[in-house]
C-alpha positions as CSV (number, residue, x, y, z in Angstrom):
1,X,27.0,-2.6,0.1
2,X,28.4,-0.9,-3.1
3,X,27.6,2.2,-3.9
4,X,28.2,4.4,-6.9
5,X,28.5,8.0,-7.7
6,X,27.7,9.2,-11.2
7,X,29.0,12.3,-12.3
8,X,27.3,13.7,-15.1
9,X,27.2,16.8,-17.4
10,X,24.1,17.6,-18.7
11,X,22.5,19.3,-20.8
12,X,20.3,22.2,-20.2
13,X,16.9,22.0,-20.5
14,X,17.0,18.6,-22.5
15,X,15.0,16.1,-20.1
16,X,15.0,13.0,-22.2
17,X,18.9,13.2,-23.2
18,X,19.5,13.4,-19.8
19,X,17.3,11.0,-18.6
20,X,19.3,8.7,-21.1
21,X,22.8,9.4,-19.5
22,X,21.1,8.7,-16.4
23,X,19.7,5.2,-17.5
24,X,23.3,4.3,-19.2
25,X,24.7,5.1,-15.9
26,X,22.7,3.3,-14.0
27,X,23.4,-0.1,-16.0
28,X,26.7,0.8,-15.8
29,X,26.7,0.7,-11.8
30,X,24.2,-2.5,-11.7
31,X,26.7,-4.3,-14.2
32,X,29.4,-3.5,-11.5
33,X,27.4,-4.3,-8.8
34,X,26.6,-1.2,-6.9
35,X,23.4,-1.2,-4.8
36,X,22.9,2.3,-4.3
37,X,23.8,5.2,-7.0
38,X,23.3,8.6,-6.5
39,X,23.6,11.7,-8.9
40,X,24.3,15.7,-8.5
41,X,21.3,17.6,-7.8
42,X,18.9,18.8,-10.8
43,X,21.0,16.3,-13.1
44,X,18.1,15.5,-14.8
45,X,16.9,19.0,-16.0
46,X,20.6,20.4,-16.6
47,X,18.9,23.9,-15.0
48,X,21.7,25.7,-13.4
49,X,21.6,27.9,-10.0
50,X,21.6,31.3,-10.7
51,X,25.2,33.0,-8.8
């Protein structure tokens, strides 16, 4: 099995450009083969935990 690991920086608050980077990312991985991908936690929403 090949998996992949996307690491992404995204943008806070801005759903559908991240959403995006996810999508590209995920093409990326399927065009290289990888089965599984995963991402960092609340990628998609960019919110940060507070410190």
């Amino acid at each position: 099995m090949i998996l992949a690991a996307a690491q992404t920086k995204p943008t806070q608050g801005n759903i559908d450009t991240n959403l995006q980077d996810h999508y590209r990312l995920i093409e990326m991985a399927v065009q290289n083969g990888a089965q599984l991908i995963t991402f960092p936690e609340i990628s998609i929403t960019g919110n940060e935990r507070e410190k």
